[in-house]
C-alpha positions as CSV (number, residue, x, y, z in Angstrom):
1,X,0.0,0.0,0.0
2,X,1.2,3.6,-1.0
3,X,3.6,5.0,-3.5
4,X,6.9,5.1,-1.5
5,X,6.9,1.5,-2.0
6,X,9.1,-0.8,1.0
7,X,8.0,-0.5,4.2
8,X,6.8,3.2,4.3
9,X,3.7,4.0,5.2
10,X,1.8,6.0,2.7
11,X,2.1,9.8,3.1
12,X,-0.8,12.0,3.2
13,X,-0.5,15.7,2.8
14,X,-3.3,17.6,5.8
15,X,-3.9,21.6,5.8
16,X,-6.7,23.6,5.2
17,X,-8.7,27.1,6.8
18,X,-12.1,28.2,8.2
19,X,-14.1,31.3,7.0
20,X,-17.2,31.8,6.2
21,X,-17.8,35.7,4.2
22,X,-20.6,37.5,5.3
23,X,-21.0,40.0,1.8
24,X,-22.7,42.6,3.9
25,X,-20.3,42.6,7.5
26,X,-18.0,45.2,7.4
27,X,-13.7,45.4,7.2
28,X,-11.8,42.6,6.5
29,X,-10.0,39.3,8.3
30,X,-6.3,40.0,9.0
31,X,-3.8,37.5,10.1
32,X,-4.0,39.3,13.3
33,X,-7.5,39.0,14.2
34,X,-7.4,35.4,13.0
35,X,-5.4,34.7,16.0
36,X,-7.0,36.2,18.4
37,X,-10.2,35.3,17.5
38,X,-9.4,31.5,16.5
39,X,-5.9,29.8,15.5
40,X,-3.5,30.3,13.0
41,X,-1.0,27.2,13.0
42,X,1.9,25.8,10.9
43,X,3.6,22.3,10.6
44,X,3.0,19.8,13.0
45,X,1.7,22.5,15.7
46,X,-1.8,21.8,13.7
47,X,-2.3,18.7,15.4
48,X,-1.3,20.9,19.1
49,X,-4.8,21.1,20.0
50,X,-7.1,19.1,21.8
51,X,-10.0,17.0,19.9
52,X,-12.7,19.2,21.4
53,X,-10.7,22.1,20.0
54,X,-9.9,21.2,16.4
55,X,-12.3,17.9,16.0
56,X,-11.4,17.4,11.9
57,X,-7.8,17.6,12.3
58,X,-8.2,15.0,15.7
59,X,-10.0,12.7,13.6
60,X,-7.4,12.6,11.1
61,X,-4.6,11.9,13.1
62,X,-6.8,9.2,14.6
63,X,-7.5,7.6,11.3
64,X,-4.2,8.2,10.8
65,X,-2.4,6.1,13.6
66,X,-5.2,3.4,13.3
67,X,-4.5,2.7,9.6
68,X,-0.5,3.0,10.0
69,X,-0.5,6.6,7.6
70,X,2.2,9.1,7.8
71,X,0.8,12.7,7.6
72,X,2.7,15.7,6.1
73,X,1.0,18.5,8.3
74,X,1.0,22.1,6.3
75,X,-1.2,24.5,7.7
76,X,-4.7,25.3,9.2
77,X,-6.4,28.3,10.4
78,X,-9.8,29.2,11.5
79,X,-11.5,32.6,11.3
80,X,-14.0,31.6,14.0
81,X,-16.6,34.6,13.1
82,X,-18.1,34.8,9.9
83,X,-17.3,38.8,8.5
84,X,-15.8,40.4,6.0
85,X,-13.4,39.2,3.4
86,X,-10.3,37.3,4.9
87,X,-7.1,39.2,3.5
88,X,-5.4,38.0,0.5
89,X,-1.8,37.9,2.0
90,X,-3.2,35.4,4.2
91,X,-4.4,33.3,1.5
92,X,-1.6,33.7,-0.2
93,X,1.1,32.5,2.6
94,X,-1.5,29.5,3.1
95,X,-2.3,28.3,-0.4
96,X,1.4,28.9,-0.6
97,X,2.6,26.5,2.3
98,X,0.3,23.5,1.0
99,X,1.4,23.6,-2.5
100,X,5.0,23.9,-1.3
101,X,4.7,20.9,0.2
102,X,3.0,19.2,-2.4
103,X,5.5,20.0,-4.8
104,X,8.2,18.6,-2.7
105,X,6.6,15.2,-1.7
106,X,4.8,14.9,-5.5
107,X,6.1,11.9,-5.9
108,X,5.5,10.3,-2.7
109,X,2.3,11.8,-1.8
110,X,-0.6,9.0,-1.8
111,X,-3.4,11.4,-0.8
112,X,-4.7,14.8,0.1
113,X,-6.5,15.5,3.2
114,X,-8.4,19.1,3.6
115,X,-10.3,20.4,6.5
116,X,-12.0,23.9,5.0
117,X,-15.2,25.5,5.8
118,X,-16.3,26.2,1.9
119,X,-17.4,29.7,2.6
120,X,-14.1,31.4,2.2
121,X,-13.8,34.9,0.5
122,X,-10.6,36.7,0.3
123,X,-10.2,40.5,-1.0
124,X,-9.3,39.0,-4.7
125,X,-10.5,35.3,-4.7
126,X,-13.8,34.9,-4.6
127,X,-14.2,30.5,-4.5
128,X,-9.9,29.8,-2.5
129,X,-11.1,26.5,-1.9
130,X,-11.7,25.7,-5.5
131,X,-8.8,27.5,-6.3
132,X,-6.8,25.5,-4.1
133,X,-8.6,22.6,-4.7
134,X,-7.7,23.5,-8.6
135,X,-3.9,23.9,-8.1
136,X,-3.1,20.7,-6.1
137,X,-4.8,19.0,-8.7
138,X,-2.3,20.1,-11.2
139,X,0.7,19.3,-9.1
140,X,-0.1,15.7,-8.4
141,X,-2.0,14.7,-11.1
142,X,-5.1,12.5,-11.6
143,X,-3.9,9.8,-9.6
144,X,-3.6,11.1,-6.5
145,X,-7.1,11.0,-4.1
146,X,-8.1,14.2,-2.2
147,X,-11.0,14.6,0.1
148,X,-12.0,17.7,1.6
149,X,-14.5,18.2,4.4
150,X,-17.0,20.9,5.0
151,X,-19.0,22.7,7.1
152,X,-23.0,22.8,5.5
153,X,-22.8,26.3,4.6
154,X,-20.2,25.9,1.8
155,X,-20.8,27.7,-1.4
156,X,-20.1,24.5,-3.5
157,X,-18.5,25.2,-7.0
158,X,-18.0,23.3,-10.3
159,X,-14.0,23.7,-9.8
160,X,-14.3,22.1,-6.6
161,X,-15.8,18.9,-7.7
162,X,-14.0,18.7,-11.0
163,X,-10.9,18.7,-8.7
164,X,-11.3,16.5,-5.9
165,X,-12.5,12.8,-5.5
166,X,-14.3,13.4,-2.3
167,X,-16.2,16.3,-1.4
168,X,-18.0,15.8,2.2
169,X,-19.7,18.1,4.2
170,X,-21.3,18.1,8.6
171,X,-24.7,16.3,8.9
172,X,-25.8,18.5,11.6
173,X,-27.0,21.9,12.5
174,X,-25.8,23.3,15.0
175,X,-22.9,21.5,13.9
176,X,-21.5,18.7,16.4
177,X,-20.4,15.8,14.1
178,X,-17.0,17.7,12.6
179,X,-15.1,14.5,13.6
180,X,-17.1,12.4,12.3
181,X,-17.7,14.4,9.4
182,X,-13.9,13.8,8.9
183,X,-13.2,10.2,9.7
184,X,-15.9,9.6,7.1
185,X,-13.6,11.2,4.4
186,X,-10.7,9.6,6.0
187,X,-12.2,6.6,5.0
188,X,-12.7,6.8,1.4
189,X,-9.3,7.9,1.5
190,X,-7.4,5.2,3.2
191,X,-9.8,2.7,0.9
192,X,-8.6,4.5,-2.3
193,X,-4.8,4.2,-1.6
194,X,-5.6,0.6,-0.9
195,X,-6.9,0.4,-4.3
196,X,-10.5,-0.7,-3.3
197,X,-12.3,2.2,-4.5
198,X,-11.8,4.8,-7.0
199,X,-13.9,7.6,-4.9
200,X,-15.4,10.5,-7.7
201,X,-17.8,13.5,-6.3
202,X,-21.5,14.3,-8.7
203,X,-22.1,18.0,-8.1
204,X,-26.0,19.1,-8.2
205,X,-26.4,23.0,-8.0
206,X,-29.8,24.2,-6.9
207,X,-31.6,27.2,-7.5
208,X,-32.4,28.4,-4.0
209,X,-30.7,29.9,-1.1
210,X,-32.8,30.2,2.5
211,X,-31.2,31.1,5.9
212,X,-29.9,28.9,8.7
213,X,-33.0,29.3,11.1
214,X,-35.2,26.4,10.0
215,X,-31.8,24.4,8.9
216,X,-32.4,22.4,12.4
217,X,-31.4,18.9,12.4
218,X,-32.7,18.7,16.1
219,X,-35.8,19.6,15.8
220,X,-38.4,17.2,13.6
221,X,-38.8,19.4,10.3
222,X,-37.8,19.3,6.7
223,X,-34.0,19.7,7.4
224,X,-34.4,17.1,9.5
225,X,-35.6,14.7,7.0
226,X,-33.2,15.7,4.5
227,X,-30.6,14.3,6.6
228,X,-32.3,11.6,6.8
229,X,-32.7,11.2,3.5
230,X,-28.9,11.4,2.7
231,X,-27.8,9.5,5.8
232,X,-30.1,6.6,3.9
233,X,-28.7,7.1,0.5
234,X,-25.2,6.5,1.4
235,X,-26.5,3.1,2.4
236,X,-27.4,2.4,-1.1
237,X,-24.4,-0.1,-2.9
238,X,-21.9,2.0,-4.3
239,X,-22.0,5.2,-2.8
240,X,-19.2,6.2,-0.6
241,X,-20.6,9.8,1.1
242,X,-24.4,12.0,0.6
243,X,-24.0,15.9,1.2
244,X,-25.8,18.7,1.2
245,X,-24.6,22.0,0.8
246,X,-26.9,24.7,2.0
247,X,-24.8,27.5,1.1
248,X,-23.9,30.7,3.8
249,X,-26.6,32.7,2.7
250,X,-25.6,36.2,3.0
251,X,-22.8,35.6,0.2
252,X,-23.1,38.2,-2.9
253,X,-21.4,35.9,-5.5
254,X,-22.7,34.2,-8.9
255,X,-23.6,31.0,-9.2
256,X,-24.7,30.4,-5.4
257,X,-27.0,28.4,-4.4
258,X,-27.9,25.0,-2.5
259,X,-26.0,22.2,-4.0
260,X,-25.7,18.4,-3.3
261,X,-22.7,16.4,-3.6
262,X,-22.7,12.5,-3.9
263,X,-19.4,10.4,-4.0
264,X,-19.5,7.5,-5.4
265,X,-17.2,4.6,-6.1
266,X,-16.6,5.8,-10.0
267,X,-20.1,5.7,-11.1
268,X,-21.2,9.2,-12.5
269,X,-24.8,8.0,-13.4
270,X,-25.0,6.6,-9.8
271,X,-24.1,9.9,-8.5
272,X,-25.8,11.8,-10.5
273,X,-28.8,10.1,-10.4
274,X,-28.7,10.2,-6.4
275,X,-27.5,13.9,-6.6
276,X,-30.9,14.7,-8.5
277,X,-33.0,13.2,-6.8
278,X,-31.7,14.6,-3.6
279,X,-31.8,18.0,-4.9
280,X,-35.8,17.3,-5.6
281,X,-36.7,16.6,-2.6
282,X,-34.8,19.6,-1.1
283,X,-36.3,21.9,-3.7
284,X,-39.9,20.8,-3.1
285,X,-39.7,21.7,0.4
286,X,-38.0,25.0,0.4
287,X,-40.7,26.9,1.6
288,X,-40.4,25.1,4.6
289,X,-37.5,27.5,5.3
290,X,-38.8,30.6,5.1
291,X,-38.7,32.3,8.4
292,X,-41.7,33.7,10.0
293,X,-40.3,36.1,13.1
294,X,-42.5,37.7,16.1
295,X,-42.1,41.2,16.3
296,X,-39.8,42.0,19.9
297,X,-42.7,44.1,21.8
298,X,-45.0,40.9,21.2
299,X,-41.7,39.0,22.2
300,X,-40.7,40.6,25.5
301,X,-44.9,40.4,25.9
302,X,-44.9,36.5,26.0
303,X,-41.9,36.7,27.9
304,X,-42.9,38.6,30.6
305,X,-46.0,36.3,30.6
306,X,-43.7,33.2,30.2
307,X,-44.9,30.6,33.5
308,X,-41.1,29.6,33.2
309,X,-37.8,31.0,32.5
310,X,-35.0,32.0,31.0
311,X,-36.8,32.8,27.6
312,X,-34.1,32.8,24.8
313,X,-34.9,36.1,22.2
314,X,-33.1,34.9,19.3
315,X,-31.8,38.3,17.3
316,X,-31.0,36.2,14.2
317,X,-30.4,39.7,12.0
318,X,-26.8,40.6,13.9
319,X,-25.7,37.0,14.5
320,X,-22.2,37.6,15.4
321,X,-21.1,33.9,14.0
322,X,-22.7,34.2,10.8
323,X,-21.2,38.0,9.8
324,X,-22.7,40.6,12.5
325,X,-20.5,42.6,14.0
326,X,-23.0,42.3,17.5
327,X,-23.2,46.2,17.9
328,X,-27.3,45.7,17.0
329,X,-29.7,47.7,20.2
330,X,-33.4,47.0,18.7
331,X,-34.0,44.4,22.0
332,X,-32.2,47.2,24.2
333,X,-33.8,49.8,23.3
334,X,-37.5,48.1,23.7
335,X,-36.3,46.6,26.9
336,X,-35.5,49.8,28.3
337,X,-39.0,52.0,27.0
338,X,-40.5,49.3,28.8
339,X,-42.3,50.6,32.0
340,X,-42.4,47.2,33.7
341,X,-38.4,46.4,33.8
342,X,-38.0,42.6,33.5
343,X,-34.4,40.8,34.1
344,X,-32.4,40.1,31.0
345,X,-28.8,39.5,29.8
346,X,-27.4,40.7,26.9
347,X,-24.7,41.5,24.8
348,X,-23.3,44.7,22.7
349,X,-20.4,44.9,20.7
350,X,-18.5,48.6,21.4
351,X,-15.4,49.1,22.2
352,X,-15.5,53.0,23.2
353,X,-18.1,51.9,25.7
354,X,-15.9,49.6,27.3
355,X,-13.0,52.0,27.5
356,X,-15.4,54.1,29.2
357,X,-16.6,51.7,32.2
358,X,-12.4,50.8,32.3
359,X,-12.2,54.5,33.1
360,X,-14.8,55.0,35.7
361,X,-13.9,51.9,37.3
362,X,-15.6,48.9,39.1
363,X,-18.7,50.5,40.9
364,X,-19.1,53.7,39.4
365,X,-22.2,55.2,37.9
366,X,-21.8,55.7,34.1
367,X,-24.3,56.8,31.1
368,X,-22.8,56.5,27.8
369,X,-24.2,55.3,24.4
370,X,-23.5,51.6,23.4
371,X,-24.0,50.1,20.0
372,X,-24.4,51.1,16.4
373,X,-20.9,51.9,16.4
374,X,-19.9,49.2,13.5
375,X,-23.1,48.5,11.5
376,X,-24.4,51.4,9.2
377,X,-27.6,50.8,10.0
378,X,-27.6,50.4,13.5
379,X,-27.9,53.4,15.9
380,X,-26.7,54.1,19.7
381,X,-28.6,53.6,22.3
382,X,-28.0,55.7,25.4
383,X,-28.2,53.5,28.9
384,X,-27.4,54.7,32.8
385,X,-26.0,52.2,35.2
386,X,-23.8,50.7,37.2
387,X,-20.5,49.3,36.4
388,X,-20.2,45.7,38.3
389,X,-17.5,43.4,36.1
390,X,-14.5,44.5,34.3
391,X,-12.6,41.0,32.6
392,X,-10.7,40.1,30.1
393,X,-12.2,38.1,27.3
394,X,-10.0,35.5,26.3
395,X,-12.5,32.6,27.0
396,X,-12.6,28.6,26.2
397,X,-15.9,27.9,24.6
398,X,-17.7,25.0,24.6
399,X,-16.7,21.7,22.1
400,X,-15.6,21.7,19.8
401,X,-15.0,25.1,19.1
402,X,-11.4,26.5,20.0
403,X,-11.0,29.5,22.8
404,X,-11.7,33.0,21.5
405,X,-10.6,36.0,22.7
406,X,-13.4,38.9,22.8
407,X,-10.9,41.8,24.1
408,X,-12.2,43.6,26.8
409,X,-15.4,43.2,28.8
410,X,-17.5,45.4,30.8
411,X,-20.8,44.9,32.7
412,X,-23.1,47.4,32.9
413,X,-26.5,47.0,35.2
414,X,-29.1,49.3,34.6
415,X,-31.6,48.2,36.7
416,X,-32.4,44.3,36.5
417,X,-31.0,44.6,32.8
418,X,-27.3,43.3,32.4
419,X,-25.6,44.7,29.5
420,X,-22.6,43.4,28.6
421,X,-20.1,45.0,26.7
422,X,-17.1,43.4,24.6
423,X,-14.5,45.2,22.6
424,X,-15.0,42.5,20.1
425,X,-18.0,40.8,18.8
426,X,-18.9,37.9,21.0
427,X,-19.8,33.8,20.7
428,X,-23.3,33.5,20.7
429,X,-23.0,29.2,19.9
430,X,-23.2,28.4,23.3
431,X,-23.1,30.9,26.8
432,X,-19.8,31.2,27.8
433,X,-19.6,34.7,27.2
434,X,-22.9,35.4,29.9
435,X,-20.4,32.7,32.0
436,X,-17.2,34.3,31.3
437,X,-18.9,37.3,33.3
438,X,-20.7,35.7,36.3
439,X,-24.2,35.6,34.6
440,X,-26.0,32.5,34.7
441,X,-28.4,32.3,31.7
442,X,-30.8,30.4,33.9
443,X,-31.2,33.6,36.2
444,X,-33.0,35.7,34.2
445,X,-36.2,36.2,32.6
446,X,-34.9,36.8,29.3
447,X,-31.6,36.4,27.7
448,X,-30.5,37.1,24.1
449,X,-29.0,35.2,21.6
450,X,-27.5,36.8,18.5
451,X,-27.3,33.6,16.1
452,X,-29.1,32.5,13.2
453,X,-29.6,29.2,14.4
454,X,-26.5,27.2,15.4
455,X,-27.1,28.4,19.4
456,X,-29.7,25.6,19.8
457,X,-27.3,22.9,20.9
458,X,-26.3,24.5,23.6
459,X,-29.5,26.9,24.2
460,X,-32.8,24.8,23.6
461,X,-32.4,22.5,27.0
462,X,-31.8,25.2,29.5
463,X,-34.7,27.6,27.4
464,X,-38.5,27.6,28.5
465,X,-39.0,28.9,25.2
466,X,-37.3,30.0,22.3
467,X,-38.3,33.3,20.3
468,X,-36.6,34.6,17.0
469,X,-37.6,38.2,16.9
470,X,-38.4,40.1,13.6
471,X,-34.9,42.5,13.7
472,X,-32.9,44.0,10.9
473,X,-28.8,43.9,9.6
474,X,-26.5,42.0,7.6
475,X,-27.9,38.6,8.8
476,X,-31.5,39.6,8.2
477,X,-33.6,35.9,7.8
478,X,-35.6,38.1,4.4
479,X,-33.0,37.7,1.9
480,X,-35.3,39.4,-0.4
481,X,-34.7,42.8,1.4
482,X,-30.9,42.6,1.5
483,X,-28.8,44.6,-1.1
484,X,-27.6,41.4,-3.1
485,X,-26.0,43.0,-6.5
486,X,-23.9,39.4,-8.0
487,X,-25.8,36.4,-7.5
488,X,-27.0,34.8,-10.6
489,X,-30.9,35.2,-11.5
490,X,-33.6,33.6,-11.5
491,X,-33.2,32.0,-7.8
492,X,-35.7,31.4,-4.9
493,X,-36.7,33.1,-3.0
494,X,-36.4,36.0,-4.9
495,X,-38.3,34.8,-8.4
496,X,-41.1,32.8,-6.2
497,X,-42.5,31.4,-9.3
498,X,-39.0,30.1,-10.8
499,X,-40.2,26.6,-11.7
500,X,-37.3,23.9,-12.4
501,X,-34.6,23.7,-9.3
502,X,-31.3,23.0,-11.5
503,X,-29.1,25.7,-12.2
504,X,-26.5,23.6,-14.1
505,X,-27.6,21.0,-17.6
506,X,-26.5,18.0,-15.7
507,X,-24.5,17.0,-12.5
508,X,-20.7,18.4,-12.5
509,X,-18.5,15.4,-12.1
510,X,-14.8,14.8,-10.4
511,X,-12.8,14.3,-13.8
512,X,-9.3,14.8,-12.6
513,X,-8.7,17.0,-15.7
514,X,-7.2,20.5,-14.5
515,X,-7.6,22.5,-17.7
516,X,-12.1,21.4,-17.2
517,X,-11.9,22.4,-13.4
518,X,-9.7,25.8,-14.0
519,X,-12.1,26.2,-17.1
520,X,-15.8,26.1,-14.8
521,X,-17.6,28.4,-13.1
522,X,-16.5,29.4,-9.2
């Protein structure tokens, strides 16, 4: 087994990056903020982490050691926070590192492993993932299997399936199954350098984007039984891995788009004929996610009626994971011109505020205006209170996301309504930033999650009940009203009456051939 021949064990080449583009967030992703607000790691220090912290690249040094591969680490970062554009220098160094490598171990390499998160924009590339996948094609030639692994919001591309053998994406939202998403692609790999299997990816591209909100794999509901549907498919002889690509939604690019990716073991029609019918039943039941949101004063309404508590108000419009910068103030604002104060946590982005508490200091009486100092369209909101925490916000967050590091944090109590301030946008995928601050969700009445979806793992068993309220920004759940200027027309939701689902002639399939995945559309 492997190319090296002897003893050796086959070599497989690992790197990869996380970042998901938000078209409407604002600034850019520098290596800097990378850092601090996720990882940045090269060589072997990829693997430094635990498997909570970096489940992929955990599963694949599993896999790894159980199968008796040798790995050729590269590089790996991870954005954490959707937002702007990541910088292209940092593509650049990155893309730069893996194909180095692959150069140098051509002729040894047996396979390509890549963790990514699909999403990726930089300030010149608009589809780095294809791109990559693209160029590592063209170093080691047809020959040579690579798998790449996904989170379900990738914006799935022609180039990408013409380029690698295995295209597989998470099974869950809120996403929990990274490592097994991983050891699943792991697989087809170690049984294609054995010669088994000759893995090949069918690429379906669908005419319809929808938000994350009703993409809940928890809950009974049409995502639900999608996933079903594709866990149930990749029983069926032949195929290797089902995916479905949901696509971040609030990317302006052409060509996006739900897509579908079935890997086979080399059997286009197979694939194909899977990936369509798939894609069917996903387009049949896309109005299932629409999102239907309850205006916040008939929100904080049924809260304050609520028999139990804590009430989660979902502000899905500045969700700081999915591209808000978290400086949003529409629950603030109503929760303070409310003359019956009622207890609630919640969170602000603003980093002048902070400064501000730092400089009256623990205990003192402050007014200041907090928010709207990052989005546009956002305004300030002016509170009076009391200043009772001042932390730092370096903070580990729950599995199996990596710690994060917020800046500074103030807490600000005006009356029974905690506000707390971060220098930087905060986690909103589980509470360790109410935590980090001695706030207990559980305690209040009414606590606020900025998230478009993903915060259920962690939120639905401690919530009474769950609310999304009807807000505005650059994660707003109406795509219709958003100021989209690139994507490719007709697409649902925005033609309602658009009738067939397929934006491509026929399914896209892995051919190996660099000059036909350079050549597609990104």
């Amino acid at each position: 087994m492997g190319r090296r021949g002897g003893d050796r064990p086959p070599l497989v080449l690992v790197g990869g990056f996380k970042h998901e583009l938000n078209s409407f967030s604002q600034g850019t992703m520098s290596l800097d903020y990378i850092r601090g607000a996720g990882y940045y790691a090269e060589g072997a220090a990829i693997f430094d982490a635990t498997a909570a912290e970096r489940p992929e690249l955990a599963a694949i040094a599993h896999v790894a050691a159980v199968e008796g591969l040798e790995l050729l680490p590269t590089v790996s970062f991870y954005a954490a926070n959707a937002g702007g554009p990541v910088e292209h220098a940092v593509y650049e160094r990155v893309r730069s590192i893996i194909l180095d490598a692959a150069r140098e171990h051509r002729q040894e390499l047996d396979a390509i492993m890549l963790p990514l998160h699909g999403a990726m924009v930089t300030t010149q590339e608009d589809d780095p993932e294809g791109d990559l996948l693209v160029a590592l094609r063209e170093i080691v030639g047809p020959d040579v299997p690579i798998a790449a692994t996904f989170d379900t919001h990738v914006h799935g591309t022609p180039r990408m399936a013409r380029a690698a053998n295995a295209l597989v994406s998470f099974k869950t939202h809120p996403h929990v199954d990274h490592y097994q998403a991983a050891t699943q692609a792991m697989g087809i790999l170690v049984r294609a350098i054995r010669g088994e299997i000759r893995p090949i990816t069918s690429h379906r591209k669908l005419r319809m984007m929808t938000t994350a909100e009703r993409q809940n794999s928890i809950a009974p509901g049409a995502y639900r039984d999608l996933i079903e549907a594709s866990r149930e498919m990749e029983q069926r002889p032949g195929v290797l891995a089902v995916s479905i690509f949901t696509t971040q939604p609030w990317l302006d690019l052409p060509d996006v788009g739900w897509s579908v990716e079935v890997v086979t073991d080399d059997d286009p029609a197979l694939g194909a004929s899977i990936a369509d019918e798939l894609g069917r039943m996903c387009w049949d039941r896309r109005a299932e996610f629409l999102v239907n949101q309850t205006p916040i004063s008939e929100a904080l309404d049924r809260a304050a009626a609520a028999p139990a508590t804590p009430v989660i108000l979902v502000d899905g419009s500045d969700s700081t994971t999915a591209g808000g910068a978290g400086d949003g103030t529409e629950l603030l604002e109503a929760l303070l011109a409310r003359p019956e104060p009622m207890s609630a946590a919640l969170t602000v982005t603003d980093a002048a505020g902070v400064a501000a508490c730092i400089a009256a200091g623990l205990g003192a009486s402050v007014e200041l205006e907090v928010g709207g100092s990052i989005t546009p369209t956002f305004r300030p909101v002016r509170i009076r209170g009391v200043v009772t925490n001042l932390s730092l916000g370096r903070m580990a967050l729950d599995a199996p996301w990596p710690p994060t590091d917020i800046g500074r944090m103030a807490v600000v109590e005006v009356g029974p309504i905690h506000v707390i301030l971060s220098e930087r946008k905060p986690w909103h995928l589980d509470a360790v930033v109410y935590r980090h601050v001695g706030r207990d969700p559980s305690h209040f009445r009414v606590v606020q999650v900025k998230s478009a979806g993903g915060f259920r793992a962690r939120y639905a068993p401690i919530a009474a009940e769950v609310i999304e309220m009807s807000t505005t920004g650059p994660c707003d759940s109406d795509l219709t009203r958003m100021p989209f200027r690139r994507i490719t027309r007709p697409i649902w939701p925005w033609d309602a009456d658009l009738a067939a689902p397929w934006a491509d002639d026929a399914a896209v399939v892995t051919t190996g051939d660099v000059a036909a995945a350079d050549g597609a559309s990104s």
